[in-house]
The first five atom37 places (N, CA, C, CB, O) and aatype in JSON, in Angstrom:
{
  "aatype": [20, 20, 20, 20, 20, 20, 20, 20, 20, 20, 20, 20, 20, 20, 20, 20, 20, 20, 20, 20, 20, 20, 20, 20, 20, 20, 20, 20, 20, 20, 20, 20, 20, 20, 20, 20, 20, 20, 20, 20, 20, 20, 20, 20, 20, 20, 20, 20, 20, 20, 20, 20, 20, 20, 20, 20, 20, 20, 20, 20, 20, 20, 20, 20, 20, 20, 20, 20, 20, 20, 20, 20, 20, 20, 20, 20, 20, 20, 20, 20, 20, 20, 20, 20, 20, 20, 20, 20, 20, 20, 20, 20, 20, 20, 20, 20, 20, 20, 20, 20, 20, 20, 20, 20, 20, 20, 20, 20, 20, 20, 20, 20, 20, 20, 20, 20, 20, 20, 20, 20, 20, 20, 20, 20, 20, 20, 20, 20, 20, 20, 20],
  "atom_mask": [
    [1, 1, 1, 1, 1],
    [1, 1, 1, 1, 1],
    [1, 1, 1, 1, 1],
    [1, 1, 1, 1, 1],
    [1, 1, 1, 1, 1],
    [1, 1, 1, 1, 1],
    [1, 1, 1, 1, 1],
    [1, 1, 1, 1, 1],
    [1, 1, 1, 1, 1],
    [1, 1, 1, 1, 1],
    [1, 1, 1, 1, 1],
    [1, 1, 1, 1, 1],
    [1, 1, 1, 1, 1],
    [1, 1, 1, 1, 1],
    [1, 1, 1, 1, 1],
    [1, 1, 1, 1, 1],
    [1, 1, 1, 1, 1],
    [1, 1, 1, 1, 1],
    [1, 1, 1, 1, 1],
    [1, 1, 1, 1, 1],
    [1, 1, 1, 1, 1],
    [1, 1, 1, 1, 1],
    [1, 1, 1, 1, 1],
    [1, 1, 1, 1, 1],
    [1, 1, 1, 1, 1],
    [1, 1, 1, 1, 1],
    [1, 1, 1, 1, 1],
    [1, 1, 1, 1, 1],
    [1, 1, 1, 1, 1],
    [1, 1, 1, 1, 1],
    [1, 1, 1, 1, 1],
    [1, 1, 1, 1, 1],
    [1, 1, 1, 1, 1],
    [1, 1, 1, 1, 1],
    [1, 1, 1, 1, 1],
    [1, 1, 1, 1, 1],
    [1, 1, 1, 1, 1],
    [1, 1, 1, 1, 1],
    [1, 1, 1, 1, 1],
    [1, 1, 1, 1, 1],
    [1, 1, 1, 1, 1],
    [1, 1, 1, 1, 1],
    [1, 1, 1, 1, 1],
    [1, 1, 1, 1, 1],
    [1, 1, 1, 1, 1],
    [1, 1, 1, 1, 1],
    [1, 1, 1, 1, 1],
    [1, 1, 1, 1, 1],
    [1, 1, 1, 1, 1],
    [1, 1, 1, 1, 1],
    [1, 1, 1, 1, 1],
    [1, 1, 1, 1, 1],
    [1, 1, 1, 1, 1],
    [1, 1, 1, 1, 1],
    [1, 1, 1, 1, 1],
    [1, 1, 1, 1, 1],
    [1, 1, 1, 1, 1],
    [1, 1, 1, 1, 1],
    [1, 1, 1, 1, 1],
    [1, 1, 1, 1, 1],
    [1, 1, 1, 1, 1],
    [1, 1, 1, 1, 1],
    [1, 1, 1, 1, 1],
    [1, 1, 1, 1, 1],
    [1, 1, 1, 1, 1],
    [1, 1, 1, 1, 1],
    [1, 1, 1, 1, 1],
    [1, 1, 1, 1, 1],
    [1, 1, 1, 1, 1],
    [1, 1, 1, 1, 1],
    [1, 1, 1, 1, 1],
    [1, 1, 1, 1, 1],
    [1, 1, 1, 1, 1],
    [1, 1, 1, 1, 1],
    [1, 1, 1, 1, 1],
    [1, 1, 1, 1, 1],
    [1, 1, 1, 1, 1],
    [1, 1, 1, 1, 1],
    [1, 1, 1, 1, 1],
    [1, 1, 1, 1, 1],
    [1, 1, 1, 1, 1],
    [1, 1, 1, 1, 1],
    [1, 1, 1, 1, 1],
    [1, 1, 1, 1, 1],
    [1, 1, 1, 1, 1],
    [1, 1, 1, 1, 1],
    [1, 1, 1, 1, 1],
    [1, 1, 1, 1, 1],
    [1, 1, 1, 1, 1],
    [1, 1, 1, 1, 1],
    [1, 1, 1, 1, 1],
    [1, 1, 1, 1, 1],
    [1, 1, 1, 1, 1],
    [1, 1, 1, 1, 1],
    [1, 1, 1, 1, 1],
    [1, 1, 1, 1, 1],
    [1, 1, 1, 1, 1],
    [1, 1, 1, 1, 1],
    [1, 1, 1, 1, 1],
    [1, 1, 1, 1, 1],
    [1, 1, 1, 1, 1],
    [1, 1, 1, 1, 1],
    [1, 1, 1, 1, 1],
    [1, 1, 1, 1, 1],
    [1, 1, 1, 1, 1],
    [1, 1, 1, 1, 1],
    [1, 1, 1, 1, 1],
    [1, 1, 1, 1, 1],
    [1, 1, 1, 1, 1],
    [1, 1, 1, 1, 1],
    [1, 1, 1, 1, 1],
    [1, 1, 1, 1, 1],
    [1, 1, 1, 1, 1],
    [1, 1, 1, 1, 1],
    [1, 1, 1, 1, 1],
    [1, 1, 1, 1, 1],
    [1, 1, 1, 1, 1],
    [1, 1, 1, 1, 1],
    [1, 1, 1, 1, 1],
    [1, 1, 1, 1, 1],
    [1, 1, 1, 1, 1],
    [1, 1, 1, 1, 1],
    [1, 1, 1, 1, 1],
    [1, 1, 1, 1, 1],
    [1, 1, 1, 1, 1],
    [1, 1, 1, 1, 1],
    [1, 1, 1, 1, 1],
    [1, 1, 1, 1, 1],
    [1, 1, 1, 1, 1],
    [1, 1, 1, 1, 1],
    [1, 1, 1, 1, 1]
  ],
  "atom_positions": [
    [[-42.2, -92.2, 25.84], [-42.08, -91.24, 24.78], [-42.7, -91.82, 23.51], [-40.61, -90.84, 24.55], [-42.69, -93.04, 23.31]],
    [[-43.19, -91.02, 22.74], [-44.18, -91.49, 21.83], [-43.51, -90.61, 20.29], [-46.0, -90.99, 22.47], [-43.41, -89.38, 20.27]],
    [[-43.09, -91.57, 19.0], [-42.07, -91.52, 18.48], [-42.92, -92.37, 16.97], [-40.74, -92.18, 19.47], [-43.84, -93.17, 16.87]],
    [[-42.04, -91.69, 16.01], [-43.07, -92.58, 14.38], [-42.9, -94.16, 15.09], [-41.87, -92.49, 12.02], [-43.8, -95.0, 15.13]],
    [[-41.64, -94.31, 15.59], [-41.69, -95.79, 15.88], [-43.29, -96.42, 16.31], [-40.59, -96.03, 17.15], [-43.85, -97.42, 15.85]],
    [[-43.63, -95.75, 17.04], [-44.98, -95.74, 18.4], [-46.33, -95.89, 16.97], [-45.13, -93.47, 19.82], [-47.09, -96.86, 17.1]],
    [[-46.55, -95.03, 15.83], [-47.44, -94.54, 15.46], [-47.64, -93.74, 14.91], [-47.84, -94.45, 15.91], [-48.48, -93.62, 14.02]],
    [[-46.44, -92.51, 15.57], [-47.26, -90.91, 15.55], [-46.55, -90.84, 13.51], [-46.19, -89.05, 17.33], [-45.55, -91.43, 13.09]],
    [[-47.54, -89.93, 12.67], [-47.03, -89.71, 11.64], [-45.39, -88.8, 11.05], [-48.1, -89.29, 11.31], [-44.92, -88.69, 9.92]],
    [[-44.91, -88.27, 12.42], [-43.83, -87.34, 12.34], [-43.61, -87.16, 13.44], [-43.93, -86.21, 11.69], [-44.69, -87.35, 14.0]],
    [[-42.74, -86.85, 14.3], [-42.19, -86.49, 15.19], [-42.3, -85.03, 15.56], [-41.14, -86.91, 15.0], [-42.62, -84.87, 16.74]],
    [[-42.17, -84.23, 15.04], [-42.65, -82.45, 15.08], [-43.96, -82.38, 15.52], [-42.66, -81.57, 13.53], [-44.79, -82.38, 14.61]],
    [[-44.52, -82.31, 17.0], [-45.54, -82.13, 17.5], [-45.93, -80.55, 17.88], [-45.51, -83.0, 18.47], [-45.45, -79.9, 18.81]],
    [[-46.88, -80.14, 16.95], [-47.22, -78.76, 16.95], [-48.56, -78.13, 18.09], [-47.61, -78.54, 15.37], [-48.78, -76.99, 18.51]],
    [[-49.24, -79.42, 18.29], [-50.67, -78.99, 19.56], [-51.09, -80.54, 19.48], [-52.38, -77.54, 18.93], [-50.98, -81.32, 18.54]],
    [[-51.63, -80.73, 20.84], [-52.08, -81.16, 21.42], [-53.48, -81.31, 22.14], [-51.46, -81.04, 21.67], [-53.67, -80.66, 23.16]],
    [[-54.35, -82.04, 21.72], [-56.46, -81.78, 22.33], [-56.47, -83.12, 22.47], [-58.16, -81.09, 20.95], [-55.9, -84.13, 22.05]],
    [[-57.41, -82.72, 23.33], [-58.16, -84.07, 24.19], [-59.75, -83.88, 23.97], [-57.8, -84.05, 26.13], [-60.43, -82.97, 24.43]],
    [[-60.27, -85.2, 22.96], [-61.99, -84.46, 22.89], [-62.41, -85.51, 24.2], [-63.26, -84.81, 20.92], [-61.83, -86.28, 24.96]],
    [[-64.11, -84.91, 23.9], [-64.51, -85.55, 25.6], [-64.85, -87.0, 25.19], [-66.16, -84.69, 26.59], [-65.18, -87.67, 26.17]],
    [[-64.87, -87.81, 23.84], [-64.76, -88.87, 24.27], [-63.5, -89.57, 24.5], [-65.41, -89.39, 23.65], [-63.52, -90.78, 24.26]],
    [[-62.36, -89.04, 24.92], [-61.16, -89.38, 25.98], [-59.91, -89.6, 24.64], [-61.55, -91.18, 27.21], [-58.7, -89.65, 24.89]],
    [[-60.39, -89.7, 23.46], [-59.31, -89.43, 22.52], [-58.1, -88.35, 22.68], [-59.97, -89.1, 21.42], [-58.48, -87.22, 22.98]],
    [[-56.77, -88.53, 22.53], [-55.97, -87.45, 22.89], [-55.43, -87.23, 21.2], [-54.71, -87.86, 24.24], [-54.86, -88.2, 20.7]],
    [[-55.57, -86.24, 20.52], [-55.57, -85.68, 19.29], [-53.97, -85.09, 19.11], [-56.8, -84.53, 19.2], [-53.57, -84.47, 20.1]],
    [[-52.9, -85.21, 17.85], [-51.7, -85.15, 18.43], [-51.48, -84.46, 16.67], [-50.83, -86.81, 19.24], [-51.61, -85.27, 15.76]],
    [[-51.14, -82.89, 16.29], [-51.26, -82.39, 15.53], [-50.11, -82.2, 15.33], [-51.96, -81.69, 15.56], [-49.49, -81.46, 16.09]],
    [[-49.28, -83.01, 13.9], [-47.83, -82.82, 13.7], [-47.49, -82.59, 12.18], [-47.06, -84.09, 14.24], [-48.52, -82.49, 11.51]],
    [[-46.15, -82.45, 11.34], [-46.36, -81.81, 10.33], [-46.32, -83.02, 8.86], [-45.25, -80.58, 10.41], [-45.86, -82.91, 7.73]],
    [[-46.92, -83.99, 9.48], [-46.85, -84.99, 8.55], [-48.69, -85.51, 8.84], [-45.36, -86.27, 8.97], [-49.09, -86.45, 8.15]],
    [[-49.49, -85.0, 9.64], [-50.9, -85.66, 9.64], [-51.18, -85.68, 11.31], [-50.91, -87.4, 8.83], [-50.42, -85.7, 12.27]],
    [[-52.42, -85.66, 11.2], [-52.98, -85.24, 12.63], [-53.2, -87.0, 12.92], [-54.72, -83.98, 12.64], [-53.49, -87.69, 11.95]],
    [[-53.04, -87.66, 14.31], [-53.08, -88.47, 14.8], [-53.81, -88.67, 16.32], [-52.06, -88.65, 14.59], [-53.66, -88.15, 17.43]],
    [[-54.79, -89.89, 15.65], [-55.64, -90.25, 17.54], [-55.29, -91.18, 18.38], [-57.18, -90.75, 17.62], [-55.34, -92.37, 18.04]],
    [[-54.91, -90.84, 19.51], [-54.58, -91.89, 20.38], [-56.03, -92.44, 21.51], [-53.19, -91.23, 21.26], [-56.92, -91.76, 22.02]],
    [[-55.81, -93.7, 21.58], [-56.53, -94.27, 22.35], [-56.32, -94.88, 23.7], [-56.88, -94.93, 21.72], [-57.08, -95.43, 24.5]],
    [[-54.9, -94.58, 23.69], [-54.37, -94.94, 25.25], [-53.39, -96.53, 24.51], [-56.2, -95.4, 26.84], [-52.88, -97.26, 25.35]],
    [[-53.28, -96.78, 23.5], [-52.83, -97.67, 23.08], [-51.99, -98.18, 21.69], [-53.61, -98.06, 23.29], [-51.01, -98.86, 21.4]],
    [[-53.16, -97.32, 20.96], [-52.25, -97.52, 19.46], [-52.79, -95.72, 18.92], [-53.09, -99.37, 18.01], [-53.49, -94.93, 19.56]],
    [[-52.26, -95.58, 17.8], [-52.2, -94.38, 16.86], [-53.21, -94.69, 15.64], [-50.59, -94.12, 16.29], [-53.1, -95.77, 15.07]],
    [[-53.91, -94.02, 15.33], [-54.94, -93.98, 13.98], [-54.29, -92.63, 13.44], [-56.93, -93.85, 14.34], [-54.19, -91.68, 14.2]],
    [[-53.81, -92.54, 12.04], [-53.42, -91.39, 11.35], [-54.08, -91.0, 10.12], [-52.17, -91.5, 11.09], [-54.19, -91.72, 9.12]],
    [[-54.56, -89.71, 10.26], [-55.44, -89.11, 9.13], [-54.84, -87.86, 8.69], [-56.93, -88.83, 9.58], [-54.55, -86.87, 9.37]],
    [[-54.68, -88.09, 7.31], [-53.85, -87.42, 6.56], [-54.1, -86.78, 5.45], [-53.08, -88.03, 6.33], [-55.3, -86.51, 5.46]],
    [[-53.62, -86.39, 4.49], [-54.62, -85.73, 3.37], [-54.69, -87.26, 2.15], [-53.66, -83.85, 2.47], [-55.24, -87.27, 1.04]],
    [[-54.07, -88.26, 2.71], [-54.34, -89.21, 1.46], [-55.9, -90.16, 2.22], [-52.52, -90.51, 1.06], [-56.67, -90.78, 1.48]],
    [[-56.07, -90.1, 3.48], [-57.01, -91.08, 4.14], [-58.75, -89.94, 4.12], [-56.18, -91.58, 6.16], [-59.91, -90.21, 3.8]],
    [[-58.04, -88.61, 4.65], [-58.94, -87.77, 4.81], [-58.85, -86.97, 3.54], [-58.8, -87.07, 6.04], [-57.73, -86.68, 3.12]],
    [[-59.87, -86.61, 2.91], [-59.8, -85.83, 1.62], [-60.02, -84.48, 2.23], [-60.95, -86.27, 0.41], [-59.58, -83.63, 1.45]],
    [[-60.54, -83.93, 3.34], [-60.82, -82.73, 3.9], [-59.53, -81.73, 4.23], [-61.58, -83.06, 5.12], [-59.33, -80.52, 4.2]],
    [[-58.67, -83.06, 4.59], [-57.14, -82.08, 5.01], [-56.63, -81.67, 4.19], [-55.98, -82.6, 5.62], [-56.06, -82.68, 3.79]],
    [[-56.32, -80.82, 3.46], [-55.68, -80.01, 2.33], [-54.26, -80.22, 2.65], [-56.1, -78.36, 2.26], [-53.44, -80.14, 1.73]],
    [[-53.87, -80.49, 3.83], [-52.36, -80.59, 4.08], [-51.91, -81.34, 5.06], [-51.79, -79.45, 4.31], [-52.97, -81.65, 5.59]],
    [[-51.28, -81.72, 5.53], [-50.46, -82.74, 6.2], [-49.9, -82.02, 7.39], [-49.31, -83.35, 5.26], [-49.58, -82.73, 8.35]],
    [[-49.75, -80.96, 7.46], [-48.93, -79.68, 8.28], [-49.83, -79.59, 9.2], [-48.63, -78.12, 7.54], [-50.09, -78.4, 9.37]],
    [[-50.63, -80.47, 10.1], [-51.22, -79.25, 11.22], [-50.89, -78.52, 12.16], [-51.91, -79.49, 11.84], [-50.11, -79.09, 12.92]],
    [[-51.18, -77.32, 12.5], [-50.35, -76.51, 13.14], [-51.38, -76.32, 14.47], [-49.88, -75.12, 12.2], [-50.54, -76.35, 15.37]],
    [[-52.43, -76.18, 15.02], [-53.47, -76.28, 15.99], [-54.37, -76.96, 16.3], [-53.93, -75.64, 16.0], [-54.87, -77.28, 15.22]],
    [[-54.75, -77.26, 16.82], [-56.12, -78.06, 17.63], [-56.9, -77.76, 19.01], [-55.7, -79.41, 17.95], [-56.32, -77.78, 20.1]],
    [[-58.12, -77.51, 18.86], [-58.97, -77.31, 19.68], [-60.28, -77.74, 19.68], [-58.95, -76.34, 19.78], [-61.08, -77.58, 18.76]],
    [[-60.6, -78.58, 21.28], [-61.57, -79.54, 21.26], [-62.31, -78.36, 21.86], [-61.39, -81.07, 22.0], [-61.84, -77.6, 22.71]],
    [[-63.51, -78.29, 21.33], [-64.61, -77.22, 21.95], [-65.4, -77.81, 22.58], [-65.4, -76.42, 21.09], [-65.53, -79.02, 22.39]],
    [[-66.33, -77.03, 23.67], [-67.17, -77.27, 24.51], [-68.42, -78.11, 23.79], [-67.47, -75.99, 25.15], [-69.21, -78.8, 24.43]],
    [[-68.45, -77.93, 22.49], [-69.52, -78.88, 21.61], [-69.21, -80.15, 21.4], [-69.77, -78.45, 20.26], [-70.04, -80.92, 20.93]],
    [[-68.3, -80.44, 21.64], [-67.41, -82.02, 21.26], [-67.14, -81.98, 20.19], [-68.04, -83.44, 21.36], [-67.19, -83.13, 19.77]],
    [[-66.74, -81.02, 19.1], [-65.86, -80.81, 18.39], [-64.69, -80.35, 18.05], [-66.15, -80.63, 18.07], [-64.48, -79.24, 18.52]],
    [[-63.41, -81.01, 17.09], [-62.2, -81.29, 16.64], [-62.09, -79.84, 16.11], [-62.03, -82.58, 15.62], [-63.08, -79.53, 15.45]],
    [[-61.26, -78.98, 16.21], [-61.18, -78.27, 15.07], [-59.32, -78.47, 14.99], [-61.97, -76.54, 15.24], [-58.5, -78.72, 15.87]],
    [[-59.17, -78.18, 13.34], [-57.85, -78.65, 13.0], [-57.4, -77.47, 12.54], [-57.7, -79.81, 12.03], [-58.26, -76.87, 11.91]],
    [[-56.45, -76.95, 12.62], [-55.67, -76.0, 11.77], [-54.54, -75.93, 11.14], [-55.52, -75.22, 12.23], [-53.53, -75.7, 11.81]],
    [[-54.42, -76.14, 9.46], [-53.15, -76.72, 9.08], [-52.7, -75.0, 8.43], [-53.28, -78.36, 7.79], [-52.9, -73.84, 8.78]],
    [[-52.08, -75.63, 7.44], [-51.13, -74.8, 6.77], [-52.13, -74.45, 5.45], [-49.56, -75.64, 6.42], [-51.95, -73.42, 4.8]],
    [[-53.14, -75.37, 5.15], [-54.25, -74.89, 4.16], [-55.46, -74.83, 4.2], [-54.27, -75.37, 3.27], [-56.19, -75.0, 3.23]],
    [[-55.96, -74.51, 5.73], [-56.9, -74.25, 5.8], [-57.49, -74.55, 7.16], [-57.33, -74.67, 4.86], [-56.61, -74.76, 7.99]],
    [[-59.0, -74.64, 7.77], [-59.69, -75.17, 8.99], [-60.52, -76.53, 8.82], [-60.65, -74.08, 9.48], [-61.25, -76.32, 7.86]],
    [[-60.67, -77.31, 9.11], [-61.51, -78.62, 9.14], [-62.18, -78.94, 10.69], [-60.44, -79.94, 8.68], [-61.38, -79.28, 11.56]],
    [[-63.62, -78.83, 11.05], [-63.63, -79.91, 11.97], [-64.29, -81.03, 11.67], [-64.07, -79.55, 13.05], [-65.19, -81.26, 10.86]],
    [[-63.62, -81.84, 12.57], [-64.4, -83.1, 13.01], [-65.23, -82.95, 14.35], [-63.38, -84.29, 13.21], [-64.92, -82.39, 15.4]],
    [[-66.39, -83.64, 13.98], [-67.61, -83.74, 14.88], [-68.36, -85.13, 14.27], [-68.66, -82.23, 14.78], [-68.69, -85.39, 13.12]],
    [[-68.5, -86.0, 15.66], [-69.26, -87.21, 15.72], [-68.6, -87.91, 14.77], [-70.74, -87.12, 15.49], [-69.3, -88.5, 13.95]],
    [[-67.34, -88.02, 14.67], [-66.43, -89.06, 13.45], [-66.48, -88.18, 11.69], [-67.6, -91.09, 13.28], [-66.08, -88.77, 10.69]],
    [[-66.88, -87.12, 11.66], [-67.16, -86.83, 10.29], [-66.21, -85.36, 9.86], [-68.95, -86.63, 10.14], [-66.58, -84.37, 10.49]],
    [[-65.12, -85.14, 8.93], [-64.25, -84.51, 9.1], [-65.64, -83.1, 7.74], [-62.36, -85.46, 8.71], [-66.41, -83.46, 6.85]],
    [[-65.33, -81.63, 8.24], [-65.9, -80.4, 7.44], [-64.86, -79.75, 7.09], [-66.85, -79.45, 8.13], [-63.8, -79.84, 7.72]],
    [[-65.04, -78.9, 5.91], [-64.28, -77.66, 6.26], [-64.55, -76.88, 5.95], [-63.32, -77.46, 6.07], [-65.32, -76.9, 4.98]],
    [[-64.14, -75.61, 6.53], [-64.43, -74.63, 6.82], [-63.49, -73.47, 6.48], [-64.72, -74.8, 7.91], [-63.38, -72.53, 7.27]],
    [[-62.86, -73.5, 5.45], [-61.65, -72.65, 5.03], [-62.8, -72.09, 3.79], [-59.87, -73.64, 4.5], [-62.74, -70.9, 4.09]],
    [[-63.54, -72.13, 2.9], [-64.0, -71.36, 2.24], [-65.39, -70.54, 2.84], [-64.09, -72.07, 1.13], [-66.4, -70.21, 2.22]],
    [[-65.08, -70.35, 4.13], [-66.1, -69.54, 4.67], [-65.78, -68.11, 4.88], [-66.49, -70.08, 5.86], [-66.41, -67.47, 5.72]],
    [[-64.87, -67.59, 4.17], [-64.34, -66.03, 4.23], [-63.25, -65.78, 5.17], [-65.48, -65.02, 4.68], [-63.04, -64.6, 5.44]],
    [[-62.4, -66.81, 5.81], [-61.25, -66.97, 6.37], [-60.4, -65.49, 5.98], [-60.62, -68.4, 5.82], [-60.64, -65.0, 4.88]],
    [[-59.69, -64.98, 6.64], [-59.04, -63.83, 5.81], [-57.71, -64.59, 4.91], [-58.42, -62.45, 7.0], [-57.13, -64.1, 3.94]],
    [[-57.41, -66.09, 5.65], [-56.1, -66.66, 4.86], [-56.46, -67.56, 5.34], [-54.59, -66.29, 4.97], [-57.17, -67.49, 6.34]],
    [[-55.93, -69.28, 4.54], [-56.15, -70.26, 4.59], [-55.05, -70.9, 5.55], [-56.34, -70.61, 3.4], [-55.27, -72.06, 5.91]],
    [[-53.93, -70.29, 5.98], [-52.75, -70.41, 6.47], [-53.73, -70.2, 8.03], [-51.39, -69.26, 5.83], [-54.51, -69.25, 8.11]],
    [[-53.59, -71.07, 9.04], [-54.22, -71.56, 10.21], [-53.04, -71.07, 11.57], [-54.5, -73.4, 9.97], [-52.15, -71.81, 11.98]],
    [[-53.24, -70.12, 11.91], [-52.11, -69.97, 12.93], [-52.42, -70.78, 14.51], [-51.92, -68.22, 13.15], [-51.75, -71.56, 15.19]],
    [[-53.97, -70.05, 14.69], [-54.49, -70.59, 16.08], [-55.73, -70.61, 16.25], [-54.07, -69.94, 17.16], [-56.55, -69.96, 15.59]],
    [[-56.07, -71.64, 17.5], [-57.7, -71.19, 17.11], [-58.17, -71.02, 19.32], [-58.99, -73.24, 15.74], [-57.9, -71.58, 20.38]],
    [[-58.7, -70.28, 18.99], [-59.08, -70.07, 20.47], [-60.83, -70.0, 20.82], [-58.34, -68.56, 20.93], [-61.54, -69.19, 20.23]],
    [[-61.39, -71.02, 21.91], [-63.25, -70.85, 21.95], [-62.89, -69.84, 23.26], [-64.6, -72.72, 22.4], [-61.94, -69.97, 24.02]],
    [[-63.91, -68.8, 23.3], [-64.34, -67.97, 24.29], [-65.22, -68.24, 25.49], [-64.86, -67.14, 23.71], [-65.58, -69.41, 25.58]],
    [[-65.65, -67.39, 26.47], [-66.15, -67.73, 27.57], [-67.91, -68.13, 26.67], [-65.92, -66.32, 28.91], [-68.59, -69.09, 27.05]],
    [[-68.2, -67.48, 25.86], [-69.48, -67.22, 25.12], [-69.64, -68.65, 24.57], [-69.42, -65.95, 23.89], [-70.78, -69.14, 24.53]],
    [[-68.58, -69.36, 24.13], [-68.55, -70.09, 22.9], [-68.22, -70.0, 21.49], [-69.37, -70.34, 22.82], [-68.21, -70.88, 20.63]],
    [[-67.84, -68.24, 21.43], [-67.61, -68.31, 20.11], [-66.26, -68.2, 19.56], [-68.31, -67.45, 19.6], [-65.49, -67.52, 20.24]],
    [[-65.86, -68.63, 18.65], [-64.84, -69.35, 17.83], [-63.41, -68.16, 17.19], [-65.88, -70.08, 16.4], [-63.58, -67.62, 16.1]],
    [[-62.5, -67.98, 17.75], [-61.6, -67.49, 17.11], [-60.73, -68.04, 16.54], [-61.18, -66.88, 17.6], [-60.17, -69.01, 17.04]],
    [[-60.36, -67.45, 15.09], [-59.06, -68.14, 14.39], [-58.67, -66.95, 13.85], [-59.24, -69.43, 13.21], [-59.27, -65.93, 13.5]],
    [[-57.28, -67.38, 13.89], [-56.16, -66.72, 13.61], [-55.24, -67.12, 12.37], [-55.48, -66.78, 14.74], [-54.63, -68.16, 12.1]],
    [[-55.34, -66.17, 11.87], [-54.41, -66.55, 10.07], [-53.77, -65.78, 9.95], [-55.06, -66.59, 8.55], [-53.89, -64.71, 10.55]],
    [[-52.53, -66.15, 8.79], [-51.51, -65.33, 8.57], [-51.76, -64.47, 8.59], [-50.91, -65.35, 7.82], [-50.99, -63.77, 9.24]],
    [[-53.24, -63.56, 7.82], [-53.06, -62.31, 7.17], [-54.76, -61.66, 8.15], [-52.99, -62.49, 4.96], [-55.63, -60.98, 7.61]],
    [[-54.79, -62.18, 9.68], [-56.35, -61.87, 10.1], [-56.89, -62.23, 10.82], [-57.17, -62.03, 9.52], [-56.31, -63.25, 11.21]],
    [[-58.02, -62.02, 11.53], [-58.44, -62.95, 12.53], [-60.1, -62.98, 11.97], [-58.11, -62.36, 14.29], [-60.73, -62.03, 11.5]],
    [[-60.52, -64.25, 12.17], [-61.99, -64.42, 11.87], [-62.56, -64.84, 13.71], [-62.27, -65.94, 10.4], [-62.01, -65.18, 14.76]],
    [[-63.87, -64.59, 13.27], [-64.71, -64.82, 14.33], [-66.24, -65.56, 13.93], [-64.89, -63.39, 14.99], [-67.15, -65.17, 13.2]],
    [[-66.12, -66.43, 14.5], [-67.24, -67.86, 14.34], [-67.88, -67.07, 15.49], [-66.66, -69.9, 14.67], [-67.32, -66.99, 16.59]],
    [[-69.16, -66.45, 15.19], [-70.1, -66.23, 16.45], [-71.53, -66.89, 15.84], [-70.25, -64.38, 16.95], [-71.78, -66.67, 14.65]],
    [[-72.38, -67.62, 16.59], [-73.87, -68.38, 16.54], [-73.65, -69.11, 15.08], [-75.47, -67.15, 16.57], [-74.69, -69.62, 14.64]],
    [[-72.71, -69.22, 14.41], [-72.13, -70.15, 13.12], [-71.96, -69.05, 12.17], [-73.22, -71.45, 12.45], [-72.0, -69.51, 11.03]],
    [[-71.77, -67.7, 12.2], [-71.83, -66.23, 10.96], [-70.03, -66.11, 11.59], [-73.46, -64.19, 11.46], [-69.47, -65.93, 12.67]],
    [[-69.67, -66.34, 10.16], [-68.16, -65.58, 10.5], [-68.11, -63.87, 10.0], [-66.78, -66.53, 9.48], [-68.81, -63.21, 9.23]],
    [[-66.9, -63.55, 10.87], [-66.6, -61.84, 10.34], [-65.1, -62.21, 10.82], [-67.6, -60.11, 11.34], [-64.66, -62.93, 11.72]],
    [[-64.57, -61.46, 9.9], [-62.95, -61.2, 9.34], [-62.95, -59.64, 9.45], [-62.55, -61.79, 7.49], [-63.78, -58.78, 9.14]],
    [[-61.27, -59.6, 10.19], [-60.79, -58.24, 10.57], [-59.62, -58.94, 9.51], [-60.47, -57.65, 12.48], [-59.21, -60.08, 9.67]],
    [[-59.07, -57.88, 8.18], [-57.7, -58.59, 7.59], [-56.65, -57.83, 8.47], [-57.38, -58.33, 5.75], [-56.92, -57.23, 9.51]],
    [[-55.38, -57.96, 7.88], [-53.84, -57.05, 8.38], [-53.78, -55.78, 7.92], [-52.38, -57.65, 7.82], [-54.61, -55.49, 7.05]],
    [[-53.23, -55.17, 8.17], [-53.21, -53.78, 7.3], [-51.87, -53.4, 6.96], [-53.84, -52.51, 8.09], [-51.16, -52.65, 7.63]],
    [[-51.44, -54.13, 5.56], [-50.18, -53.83, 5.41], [-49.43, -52.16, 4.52], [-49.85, -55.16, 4.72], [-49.84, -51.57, 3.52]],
    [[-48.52, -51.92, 5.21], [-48.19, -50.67, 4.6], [-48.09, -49.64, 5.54], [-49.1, -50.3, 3.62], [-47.81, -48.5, 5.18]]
  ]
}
């Protein structure tokens, strides 16, 4: 069992990815953490300036060999060691519920208030319709 004792930054494990270079990615509400089969590396919003928050709530390793993170303020991936983000790309909400890749490849996320769609790198946002 794998415990802050172990590494992990918090104990509240929210998702779980495995990218293809064999890293197992461990998304909890204190900082996203990499395992190597041995020890814990933790990246957080004080190590990583990209993470807006500490809360991640999803993870999904895509068929590109990229990280995508989903916290509580926003989307970030990592690709080839280098953390982006991607929350000021017309997100309908910065609040990260889920993120799902398609048979196509293209990119769904899910936010509090919407769902966006990453197709050939052009996002489009459907918002909620409250009322």
């Amino acid at each position: 069992m794998w415990l802050t004792e172990n590494g992990l930054p918090q104990n509240t494990v929210h998702s779980i990815a495995q990218t293809r270079d064999g890293y197992i990615w461990i998304g909890t509400e204190e900082g996203l953490a990499r395992f190597d089969g041995v020890r814990f590396t933790v990246f957080d919003k004080q190590n990583t300036p990209q993470l807006k928050s500490n809360y991640i709530r999803t993870l999904l390793a895509d068929r590109q060999g990229a990280l995508w993170i989903g916290t509580a303020e926003g989307l970030v991936r990592m690709l080839d060691g280098k953390f982006s983000v991607h929350t000021n790309e017309g997100l309908p909400s910065d609040t990260i519920q889920a993120i799902y890749e398609d048979r196509e490849g293209n990119l769904w996320v899910a936010t509090a208030t919407g769902l966006g769609l990453f197709r050939s790198g052009e996002l489009t946002t459907s918002r909620q319709r409250r009322g």
